[in-house]
PDBQT receptor file of N, H, CA, C and O in Angstrom, charges set to zero:
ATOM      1  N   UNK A   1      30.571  27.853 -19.208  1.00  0.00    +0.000 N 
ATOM      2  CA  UNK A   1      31.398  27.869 -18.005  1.00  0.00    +0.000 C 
ATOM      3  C   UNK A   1      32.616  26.968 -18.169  1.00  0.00    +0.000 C 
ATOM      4  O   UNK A   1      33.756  27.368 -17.935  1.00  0.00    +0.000 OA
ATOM      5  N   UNK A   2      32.272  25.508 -18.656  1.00  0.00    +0.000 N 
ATOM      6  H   UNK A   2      31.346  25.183 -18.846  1.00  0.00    +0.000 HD
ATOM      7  CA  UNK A   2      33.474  24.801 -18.809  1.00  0.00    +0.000 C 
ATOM      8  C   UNK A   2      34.547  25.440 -19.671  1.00  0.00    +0.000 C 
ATOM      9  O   UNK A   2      35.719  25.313 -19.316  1.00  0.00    +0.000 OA
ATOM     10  N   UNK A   3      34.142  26.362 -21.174  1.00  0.00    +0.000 N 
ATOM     11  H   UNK A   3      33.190  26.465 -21.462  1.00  0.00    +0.000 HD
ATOM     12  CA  UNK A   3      35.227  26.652 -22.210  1.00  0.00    +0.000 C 
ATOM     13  C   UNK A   3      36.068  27.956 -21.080  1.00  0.00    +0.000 C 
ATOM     14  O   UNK A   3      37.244  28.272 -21.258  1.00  0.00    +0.000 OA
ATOM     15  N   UNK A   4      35.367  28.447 -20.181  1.00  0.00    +0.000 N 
ATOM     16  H   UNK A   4      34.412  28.190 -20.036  1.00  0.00    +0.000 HD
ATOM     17  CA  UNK A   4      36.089  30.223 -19.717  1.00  0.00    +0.000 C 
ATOM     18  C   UNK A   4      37.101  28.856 -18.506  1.00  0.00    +0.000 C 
ATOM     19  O   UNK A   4      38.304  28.946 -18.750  1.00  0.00    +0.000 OA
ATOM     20  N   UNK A   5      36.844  27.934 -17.568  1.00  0.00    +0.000 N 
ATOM     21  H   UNK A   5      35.867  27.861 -17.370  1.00  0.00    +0.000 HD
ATOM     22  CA  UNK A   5      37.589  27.650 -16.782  1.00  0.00    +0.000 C 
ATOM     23  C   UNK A   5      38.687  26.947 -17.852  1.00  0.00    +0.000 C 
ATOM     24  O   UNK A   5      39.722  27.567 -18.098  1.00  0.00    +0.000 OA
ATOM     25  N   UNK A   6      38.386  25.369 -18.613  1.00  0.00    +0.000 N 
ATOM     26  H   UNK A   6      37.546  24.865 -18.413  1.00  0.00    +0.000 HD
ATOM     27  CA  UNK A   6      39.450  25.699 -19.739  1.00  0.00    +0.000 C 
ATOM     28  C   UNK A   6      40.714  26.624 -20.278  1.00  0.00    +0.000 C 
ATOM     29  O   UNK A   6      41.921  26.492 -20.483  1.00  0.00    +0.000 OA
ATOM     30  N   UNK A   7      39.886  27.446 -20.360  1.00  0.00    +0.000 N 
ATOM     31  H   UNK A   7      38.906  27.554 -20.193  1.00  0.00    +0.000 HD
ATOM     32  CA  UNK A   7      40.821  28.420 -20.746  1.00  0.00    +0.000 C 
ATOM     33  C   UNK A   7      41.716  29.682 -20.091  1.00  0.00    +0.000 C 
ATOM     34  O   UNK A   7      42.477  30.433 -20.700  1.00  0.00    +0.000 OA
ATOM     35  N   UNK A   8      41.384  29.682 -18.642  1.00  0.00    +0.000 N 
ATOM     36  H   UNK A   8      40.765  29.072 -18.147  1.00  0.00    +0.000 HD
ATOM     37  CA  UNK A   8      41.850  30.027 -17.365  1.00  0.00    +0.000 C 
ATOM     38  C   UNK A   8      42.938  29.182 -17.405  1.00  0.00    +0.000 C 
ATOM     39  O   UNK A   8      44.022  29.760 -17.493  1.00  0.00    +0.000 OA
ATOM     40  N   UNK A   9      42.968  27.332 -17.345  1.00  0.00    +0.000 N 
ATOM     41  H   UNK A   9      42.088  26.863 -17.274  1.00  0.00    +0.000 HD
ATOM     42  CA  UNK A   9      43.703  26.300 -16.986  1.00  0.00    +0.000 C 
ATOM     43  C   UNK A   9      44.967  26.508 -18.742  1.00  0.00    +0.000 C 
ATOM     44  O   UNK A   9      46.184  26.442 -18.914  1.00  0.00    +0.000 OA
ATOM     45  N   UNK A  10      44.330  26.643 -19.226  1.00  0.00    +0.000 N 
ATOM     46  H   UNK A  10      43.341  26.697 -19.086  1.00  0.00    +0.000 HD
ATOM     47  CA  UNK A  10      45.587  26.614 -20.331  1.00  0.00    +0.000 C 
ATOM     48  C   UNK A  10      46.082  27.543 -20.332  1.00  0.00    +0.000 C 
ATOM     49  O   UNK A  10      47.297  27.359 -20.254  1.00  0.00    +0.000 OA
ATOM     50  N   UNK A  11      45.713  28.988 -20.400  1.00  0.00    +0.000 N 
ATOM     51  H   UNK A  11      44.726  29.138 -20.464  1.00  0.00    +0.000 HD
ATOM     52  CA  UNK A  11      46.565  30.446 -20.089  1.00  0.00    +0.000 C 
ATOM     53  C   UNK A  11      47.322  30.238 -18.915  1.00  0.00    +0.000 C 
ATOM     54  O   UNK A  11      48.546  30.351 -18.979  1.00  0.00    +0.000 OA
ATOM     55  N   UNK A  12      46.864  30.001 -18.036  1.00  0.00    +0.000 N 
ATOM     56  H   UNK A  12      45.869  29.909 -17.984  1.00  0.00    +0.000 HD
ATOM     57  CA  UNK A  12      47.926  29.396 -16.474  1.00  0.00    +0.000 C 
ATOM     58  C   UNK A  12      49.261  27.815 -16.872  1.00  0.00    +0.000 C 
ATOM     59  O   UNK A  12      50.328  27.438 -16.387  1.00  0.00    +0.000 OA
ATOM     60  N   UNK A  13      48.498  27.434 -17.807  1.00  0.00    +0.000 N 
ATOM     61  H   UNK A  13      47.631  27.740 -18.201  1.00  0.00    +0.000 HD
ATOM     62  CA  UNK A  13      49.832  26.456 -18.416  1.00  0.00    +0.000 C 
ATOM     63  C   UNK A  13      51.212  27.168 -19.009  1.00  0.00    +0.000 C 
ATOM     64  O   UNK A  13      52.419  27.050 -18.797  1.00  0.00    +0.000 OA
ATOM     65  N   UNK A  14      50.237  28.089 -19.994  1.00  0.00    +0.000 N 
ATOM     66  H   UNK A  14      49.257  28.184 -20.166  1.00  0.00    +0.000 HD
ATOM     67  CA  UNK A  14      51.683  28.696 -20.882  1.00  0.00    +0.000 C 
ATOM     68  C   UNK A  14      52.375  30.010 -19.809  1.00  0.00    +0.000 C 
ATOM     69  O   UNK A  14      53.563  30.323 -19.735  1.00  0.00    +0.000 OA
ATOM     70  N   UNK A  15      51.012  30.721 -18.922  1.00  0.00    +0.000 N 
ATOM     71  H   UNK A  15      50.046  30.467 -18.983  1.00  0.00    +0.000 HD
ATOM     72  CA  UNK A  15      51.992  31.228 -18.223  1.00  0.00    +0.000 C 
ATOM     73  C   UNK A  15      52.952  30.793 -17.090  1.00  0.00    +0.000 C 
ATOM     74  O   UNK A  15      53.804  31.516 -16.573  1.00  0.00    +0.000 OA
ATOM     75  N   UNK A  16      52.678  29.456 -16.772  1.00  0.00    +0.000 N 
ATOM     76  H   UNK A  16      51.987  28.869 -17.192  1.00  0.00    +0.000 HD
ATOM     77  CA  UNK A  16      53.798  29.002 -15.923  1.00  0.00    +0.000 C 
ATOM     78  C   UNK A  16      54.802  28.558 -16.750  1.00  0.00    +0.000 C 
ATOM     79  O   UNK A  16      55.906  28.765 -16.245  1.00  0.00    +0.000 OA
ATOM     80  N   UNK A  17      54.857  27.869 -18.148  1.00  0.00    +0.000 N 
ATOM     81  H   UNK A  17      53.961  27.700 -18.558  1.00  0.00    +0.000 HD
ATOM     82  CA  UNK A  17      56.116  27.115 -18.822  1.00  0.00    +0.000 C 
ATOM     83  C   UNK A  17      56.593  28.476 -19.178  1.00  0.00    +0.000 C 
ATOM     84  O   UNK A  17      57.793  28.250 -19.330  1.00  0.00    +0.000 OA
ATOM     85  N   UNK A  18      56.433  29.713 -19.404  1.00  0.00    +0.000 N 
ATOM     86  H   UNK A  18      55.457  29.896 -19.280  1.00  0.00    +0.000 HD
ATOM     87  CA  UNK A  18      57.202  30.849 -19.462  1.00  0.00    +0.000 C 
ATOM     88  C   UNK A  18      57.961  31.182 -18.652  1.00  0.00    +0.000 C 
ATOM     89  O   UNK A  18      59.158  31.418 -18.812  1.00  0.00    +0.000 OA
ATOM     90  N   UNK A  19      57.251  31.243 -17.551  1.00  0.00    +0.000 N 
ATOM     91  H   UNK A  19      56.278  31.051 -17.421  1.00  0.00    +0.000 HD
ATOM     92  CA  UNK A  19      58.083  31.550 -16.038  1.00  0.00    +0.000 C 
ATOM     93  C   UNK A  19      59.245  30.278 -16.272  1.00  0.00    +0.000 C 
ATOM     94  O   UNK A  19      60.295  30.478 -16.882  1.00  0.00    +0.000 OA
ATOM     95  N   UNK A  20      58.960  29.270 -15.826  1.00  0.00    +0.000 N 
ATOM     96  H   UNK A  20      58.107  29.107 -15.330  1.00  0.00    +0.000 HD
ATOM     97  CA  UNK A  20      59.893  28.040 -15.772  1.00  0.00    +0.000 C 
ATOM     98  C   UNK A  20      60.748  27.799 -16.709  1.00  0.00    +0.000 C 
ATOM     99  O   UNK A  20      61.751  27.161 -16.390  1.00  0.00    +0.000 OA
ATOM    100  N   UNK A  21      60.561  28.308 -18.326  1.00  0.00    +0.000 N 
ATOM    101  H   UNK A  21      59.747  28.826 -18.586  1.00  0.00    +0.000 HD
ATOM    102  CA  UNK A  21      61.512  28.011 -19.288  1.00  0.00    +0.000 C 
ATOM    103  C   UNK A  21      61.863  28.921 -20.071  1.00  0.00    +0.000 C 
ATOM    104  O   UNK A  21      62.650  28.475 -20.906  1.00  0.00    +0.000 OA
ATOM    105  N   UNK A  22      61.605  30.227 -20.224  1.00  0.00    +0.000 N 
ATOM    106  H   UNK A  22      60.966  30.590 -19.545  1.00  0.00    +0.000 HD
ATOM    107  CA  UNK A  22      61.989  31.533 -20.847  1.00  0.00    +0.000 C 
ATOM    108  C   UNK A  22      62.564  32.649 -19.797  1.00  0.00    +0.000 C 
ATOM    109  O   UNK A  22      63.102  33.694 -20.166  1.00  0.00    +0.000 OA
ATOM    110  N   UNK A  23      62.377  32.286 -18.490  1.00  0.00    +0.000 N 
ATOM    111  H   UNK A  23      61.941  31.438 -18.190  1.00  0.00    +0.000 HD
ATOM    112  CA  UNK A  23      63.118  33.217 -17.498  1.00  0.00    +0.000 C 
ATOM    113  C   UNK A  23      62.102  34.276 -17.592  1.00  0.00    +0.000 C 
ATOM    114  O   UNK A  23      62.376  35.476 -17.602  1.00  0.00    +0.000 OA
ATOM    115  N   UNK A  24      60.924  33.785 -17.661  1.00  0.00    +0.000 N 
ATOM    116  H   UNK A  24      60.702  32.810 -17.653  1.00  0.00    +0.000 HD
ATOM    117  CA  UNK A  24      59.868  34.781 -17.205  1.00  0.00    +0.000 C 
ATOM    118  C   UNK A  24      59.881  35.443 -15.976  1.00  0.00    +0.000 C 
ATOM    119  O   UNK A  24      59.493  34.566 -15.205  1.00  0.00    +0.000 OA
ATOM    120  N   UNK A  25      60.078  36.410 -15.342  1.00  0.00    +0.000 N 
ATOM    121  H   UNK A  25      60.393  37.123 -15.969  1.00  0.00    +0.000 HD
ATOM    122  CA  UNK A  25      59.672  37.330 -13.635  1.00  0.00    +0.000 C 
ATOM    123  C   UNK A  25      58.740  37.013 -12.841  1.00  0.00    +0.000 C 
ATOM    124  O   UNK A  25      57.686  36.661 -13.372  1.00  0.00    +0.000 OA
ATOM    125  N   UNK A  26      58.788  37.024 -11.841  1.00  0.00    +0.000 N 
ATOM    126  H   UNK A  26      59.644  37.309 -11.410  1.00  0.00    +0.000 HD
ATOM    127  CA  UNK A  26      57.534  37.186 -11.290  1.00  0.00    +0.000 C 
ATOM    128  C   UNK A  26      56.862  38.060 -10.971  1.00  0.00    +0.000 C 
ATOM    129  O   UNK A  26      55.739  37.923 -10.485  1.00  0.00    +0.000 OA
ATOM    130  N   UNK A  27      57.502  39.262 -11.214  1.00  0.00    +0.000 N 
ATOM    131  H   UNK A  27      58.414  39.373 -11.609  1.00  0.00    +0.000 HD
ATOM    132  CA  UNK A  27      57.164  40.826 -11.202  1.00  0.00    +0.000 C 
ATOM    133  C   UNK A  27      56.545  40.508 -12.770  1.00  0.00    +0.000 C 
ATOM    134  O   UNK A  27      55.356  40.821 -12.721  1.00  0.00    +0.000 OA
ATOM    135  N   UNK A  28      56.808  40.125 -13.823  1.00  0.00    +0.000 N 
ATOM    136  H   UNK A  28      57.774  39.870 -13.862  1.00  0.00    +0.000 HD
ATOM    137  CA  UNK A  28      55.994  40.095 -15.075  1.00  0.00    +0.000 C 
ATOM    138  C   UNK A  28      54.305  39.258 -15.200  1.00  0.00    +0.000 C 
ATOM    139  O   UNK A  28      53.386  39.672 -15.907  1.00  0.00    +0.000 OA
ATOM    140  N   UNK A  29      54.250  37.750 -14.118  1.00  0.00    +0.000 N 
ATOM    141  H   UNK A  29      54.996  37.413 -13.544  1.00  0.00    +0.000 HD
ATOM    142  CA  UNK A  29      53.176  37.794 -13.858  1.00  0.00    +0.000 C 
ATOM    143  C   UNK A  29      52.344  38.136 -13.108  1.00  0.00    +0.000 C 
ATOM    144  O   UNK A  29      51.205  37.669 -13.130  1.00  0.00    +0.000 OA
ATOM    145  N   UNK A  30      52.863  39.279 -12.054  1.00  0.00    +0.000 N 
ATOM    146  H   UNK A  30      53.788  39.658 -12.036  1.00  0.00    +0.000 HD
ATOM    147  CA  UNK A  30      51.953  39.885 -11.442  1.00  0.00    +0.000 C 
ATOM    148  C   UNK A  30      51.359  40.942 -12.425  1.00  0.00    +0.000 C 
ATOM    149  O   UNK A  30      50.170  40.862 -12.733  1.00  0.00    +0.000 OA
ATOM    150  N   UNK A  31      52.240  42.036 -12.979  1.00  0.00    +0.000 N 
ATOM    151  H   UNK A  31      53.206  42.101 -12.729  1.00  0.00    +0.000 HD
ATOM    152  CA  UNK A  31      51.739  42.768 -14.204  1.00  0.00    +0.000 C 
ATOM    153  C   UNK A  31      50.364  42.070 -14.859  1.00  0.00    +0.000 C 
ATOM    154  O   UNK A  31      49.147  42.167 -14.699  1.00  0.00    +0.000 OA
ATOM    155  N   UNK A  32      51.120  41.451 -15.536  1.00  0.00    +0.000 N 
ATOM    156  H   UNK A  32      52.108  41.372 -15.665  1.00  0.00    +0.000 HD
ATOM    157  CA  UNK A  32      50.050  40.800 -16.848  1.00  0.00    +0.000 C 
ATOM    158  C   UNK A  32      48.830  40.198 -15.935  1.00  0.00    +0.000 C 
ATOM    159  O   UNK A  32      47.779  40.367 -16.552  1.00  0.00    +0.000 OA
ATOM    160  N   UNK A  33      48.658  39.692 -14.944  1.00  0.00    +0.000 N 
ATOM    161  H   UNK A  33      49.512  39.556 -14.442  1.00  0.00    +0.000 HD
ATOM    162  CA  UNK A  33      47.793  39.348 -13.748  1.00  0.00    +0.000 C 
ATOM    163  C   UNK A  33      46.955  40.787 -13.479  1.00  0.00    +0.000 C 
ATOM    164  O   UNK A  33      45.780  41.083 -13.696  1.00  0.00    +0.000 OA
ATOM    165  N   UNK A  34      47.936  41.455 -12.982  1.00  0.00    +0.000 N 
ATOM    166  H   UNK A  34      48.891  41.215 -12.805  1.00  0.00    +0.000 HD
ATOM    167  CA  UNK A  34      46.587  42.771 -12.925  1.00  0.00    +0.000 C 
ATOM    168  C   UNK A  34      46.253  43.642 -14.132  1.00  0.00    +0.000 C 
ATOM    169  O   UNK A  34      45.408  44.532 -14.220  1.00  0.00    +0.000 OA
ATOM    170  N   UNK A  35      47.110  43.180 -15.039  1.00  0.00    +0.000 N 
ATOM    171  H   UNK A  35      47.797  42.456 -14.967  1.00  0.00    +0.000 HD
ATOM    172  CA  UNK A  35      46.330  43.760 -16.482  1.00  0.00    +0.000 C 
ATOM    173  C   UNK A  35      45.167  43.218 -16.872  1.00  0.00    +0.000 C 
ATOM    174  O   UNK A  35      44.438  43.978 -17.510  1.00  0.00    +0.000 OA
ATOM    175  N   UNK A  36      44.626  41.706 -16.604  1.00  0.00    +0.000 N 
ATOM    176  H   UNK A  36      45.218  41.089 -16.085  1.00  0.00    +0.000 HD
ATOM    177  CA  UNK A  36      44.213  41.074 -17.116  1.00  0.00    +0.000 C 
ATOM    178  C   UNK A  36      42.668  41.300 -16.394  1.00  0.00    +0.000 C 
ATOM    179  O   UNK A  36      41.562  41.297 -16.936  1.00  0.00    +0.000 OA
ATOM    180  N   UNK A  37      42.999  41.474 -15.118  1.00  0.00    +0.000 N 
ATOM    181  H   UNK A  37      43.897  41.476 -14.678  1.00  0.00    +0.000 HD
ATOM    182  CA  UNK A  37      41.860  42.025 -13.897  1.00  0.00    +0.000 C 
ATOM    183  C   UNK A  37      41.579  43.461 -14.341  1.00  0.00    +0.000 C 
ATOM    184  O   UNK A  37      40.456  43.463 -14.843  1.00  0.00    +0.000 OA
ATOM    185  N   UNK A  38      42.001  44.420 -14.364  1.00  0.00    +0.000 N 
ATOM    186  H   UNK A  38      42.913  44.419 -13.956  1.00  0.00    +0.000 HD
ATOM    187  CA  UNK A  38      41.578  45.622 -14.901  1.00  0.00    +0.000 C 
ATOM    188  C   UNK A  38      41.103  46.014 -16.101  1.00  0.00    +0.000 C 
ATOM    189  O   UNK A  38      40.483  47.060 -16.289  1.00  0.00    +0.000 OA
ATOM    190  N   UNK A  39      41.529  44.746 -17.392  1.00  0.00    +0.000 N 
ATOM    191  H   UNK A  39      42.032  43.895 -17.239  1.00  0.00    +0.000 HD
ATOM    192  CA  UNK A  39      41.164  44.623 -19.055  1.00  0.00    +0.000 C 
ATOM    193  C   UNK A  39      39.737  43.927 -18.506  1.00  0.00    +0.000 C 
ATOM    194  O   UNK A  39      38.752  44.002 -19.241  1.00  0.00    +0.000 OA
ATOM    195  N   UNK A  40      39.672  43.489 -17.666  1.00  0.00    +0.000 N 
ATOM    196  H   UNK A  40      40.473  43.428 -17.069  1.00  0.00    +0.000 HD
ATOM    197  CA  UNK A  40      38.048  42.609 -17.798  1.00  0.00    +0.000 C 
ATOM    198  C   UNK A  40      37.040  43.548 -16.652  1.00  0.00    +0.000 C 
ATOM    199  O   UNK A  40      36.116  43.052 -16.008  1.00  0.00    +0.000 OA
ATOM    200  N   UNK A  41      37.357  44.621 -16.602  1.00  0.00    +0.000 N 
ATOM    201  H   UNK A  41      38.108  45.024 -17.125  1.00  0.00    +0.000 HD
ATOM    202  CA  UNK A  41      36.342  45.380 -15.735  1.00  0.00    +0.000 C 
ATOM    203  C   UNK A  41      35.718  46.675 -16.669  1.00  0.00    +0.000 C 
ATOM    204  O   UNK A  41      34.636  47.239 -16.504  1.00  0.00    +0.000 OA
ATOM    205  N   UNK A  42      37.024  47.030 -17.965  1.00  0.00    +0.000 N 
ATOM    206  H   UNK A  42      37.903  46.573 -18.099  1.00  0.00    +0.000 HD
ATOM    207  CA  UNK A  42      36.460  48.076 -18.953  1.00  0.00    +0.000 C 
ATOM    208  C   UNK A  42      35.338  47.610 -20.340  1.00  0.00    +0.000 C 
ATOM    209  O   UNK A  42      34.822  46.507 -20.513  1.00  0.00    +0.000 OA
ATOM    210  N   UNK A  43      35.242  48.445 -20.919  1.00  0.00    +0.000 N 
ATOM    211  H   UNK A  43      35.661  49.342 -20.778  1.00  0.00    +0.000 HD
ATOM    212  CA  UNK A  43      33.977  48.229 -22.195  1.00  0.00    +0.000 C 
ATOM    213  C   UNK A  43      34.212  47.679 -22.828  1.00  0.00    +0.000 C 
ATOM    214  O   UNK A  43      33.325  47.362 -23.621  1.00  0.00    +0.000 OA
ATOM    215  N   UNK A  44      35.785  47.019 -23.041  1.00  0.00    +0.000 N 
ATOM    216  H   UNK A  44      36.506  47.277 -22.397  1.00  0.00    +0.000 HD
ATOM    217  CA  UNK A  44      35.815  46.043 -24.163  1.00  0.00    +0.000 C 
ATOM    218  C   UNK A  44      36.010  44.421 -24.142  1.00  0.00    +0.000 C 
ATOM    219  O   UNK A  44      36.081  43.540 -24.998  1.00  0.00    +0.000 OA
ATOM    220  N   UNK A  45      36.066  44.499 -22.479  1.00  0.00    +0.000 N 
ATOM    221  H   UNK A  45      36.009  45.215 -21.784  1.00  0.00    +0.000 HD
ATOM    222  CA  UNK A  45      35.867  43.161 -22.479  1.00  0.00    +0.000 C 
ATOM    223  C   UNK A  45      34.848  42.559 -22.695  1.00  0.00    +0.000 C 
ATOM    224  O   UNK A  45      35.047  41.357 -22.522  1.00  0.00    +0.000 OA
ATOM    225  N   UNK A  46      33.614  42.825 -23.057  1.00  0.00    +0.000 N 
ATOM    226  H   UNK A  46      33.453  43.802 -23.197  1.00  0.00    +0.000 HD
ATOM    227  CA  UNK A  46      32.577  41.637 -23.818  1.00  0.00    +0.000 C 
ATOM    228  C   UNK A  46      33.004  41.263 -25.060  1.00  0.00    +0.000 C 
ATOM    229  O   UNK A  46      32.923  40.109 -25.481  1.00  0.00    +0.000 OA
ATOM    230  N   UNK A  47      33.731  42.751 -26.030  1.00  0.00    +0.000 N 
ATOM    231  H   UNK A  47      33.797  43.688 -25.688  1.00  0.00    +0.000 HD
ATOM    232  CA  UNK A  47      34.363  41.786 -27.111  1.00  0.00    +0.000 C 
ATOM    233  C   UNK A  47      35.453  41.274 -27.132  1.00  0.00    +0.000 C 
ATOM    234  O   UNK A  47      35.872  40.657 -28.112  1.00  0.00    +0.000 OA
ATOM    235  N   UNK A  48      36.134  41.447 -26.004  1.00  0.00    +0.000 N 
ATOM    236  H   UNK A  48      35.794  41.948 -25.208  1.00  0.00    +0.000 HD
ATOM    237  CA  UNK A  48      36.870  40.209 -26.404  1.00  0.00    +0.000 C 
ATOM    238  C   UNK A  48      36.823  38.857 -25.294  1.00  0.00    +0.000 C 
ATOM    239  O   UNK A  48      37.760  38.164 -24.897  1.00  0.00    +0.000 OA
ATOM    240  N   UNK A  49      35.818  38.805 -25.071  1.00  0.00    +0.000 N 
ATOM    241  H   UNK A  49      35.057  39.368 -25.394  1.00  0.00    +0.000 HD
ATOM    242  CA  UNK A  49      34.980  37.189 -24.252  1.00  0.00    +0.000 C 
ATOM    243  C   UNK A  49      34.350  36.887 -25.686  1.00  0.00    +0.000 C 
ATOM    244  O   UNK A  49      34.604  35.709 -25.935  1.00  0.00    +0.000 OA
ATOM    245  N   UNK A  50      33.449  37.616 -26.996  1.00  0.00    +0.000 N 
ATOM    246  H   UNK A  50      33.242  38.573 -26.793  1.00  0.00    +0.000 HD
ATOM    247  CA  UNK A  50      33.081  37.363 -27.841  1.00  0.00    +0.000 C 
ATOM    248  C   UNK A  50      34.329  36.692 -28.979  1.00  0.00    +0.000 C 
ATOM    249  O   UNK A  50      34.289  35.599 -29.544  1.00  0.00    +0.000 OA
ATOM    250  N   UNK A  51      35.295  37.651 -29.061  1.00  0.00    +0.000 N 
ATOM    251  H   UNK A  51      35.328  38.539 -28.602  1.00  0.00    +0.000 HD
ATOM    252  CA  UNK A  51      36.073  36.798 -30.011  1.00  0.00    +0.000 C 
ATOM    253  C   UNK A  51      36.886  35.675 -29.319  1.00  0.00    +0.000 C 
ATOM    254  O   UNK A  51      37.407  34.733 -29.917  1.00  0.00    +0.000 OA
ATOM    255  N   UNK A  52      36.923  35.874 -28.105  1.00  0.00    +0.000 N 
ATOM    256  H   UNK A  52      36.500  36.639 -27.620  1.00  0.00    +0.000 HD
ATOM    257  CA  UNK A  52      37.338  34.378 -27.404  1.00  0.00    +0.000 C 
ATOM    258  C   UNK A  52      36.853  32.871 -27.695  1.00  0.00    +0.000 C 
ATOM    259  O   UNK A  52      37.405  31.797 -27.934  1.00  0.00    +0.000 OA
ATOM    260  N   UNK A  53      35.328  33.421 -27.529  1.00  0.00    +0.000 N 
ATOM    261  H   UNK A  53      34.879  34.294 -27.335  1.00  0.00    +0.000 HD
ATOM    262  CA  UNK A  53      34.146  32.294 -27.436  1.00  0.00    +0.000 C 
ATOM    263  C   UNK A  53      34.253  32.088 -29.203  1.00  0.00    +0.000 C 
ATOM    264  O   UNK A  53      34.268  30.946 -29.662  1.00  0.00    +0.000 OA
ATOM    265  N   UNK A  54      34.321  33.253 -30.077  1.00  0.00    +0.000 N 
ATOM    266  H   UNK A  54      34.309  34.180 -29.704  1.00  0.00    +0.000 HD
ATOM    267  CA  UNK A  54      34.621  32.851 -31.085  1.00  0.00    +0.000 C 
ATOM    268  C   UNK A  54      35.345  32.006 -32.070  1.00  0.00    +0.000 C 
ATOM    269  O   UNK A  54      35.103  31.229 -32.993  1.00  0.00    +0.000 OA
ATOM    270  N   UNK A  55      36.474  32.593 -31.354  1.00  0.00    +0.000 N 
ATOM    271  H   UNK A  55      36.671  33.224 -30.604  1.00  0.00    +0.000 HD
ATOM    272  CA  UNK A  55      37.483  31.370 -31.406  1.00  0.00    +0.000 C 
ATOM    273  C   UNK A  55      37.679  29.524 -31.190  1.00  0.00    +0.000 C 
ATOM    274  O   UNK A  55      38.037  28.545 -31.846  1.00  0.00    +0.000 OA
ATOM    275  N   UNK A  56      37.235  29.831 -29.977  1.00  0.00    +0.000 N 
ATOM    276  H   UNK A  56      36.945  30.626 -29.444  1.00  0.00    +0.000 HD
ATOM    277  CA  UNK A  56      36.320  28.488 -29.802  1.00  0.00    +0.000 C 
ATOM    278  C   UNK A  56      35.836  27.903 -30.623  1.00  0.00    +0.000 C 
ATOM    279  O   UNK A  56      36.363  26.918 -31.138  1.00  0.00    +0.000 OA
ATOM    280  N   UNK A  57      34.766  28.347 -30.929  1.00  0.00    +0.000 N 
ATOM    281  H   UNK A  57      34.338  29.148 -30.511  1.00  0.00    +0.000 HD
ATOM    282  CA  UNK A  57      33.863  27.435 -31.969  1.00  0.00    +0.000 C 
ATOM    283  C   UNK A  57      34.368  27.408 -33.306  1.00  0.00    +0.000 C 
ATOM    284  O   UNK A  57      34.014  26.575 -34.140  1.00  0.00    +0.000 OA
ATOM    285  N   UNK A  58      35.366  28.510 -33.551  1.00  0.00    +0.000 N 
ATOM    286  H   UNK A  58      35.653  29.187 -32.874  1.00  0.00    +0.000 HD
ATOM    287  CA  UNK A  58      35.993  27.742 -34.720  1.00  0.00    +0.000 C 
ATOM    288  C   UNK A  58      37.123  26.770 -34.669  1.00  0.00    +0.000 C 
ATOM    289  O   UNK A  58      37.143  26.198 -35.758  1.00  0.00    +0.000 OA
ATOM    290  N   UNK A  59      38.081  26.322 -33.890  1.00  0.00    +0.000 N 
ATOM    291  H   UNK A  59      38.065  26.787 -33.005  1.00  0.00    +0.000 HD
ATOM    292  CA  UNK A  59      38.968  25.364 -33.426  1.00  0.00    +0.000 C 
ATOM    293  C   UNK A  59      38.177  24.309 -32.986  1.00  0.00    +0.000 C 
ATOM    294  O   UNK A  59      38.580  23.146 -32.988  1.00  0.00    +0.000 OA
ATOM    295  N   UNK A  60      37.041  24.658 -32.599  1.00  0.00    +0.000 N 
ATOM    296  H   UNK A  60      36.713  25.603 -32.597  1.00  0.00    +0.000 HD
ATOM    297  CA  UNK A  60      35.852  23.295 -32.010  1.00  0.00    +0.000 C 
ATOM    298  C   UNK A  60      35.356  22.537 -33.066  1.00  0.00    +0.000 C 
ATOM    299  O   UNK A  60      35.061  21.346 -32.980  1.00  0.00    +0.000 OA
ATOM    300  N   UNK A  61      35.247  23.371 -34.268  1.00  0.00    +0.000 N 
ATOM    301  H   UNK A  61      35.487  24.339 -34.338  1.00  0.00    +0.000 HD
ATOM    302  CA  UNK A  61      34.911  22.547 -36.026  1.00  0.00    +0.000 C 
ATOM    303  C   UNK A  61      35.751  22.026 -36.522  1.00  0.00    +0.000 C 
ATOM    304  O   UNK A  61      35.690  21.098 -37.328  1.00  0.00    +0.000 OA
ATOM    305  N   UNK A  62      36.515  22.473 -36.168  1.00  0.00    +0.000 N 
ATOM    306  H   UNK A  62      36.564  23.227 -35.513  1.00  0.00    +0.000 HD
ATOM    307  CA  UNK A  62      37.587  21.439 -37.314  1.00  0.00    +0.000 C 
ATOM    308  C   UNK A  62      37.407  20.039 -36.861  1.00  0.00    +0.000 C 
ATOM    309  O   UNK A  62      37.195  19.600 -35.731  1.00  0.00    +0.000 OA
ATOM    310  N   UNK A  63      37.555  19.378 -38.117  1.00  0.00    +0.000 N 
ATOM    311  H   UNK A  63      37.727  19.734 -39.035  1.00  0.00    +0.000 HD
ATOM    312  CA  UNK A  63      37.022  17.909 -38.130  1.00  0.00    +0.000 C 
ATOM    313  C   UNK A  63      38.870  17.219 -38.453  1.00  0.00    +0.000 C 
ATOM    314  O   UNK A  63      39.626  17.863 -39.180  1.00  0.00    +0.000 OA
ATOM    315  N   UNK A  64      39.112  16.512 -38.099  1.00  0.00    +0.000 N 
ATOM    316  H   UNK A  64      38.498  15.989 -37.509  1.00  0.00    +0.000 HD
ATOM    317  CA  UNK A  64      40.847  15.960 -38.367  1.00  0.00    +0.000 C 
ATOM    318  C   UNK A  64      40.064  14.804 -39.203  1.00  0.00    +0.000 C 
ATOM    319  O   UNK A  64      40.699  13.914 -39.769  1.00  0.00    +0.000 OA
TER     320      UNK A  64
């Protein structure tokens, strides 16, 4: 639960410094907003919550 809110909070970071510093729309994050709601209701969103979570745990290993 903590890595999916995480990562809610950082996707909402880069999509606001877009809006604020690339002249992002706000007609563009409503789009990508209901793309994102309709991509997570079809068959492929378990894999890609899997390569998400995947991802994760490999950026989570790296040792500095």
């Amino acid at each position: 639960m903590i890595l999916h809110m995480s990562g809610v909070v950082v996707l909402g970071v880069i999509v606001f410094l877009f809006f604020r510093k690339d002249g992002l729309k706000a007609s563009h994050c409503i789009v990508v907003t209901l793309f994102g709601f309709y991509l997570a209701s079809t068959g492929i969103a378990p894999s890609i919550t899997a390569g998400g979570e995947s991802l994760a745990s490999l950026l989570g290993g790296i040792k500095f």
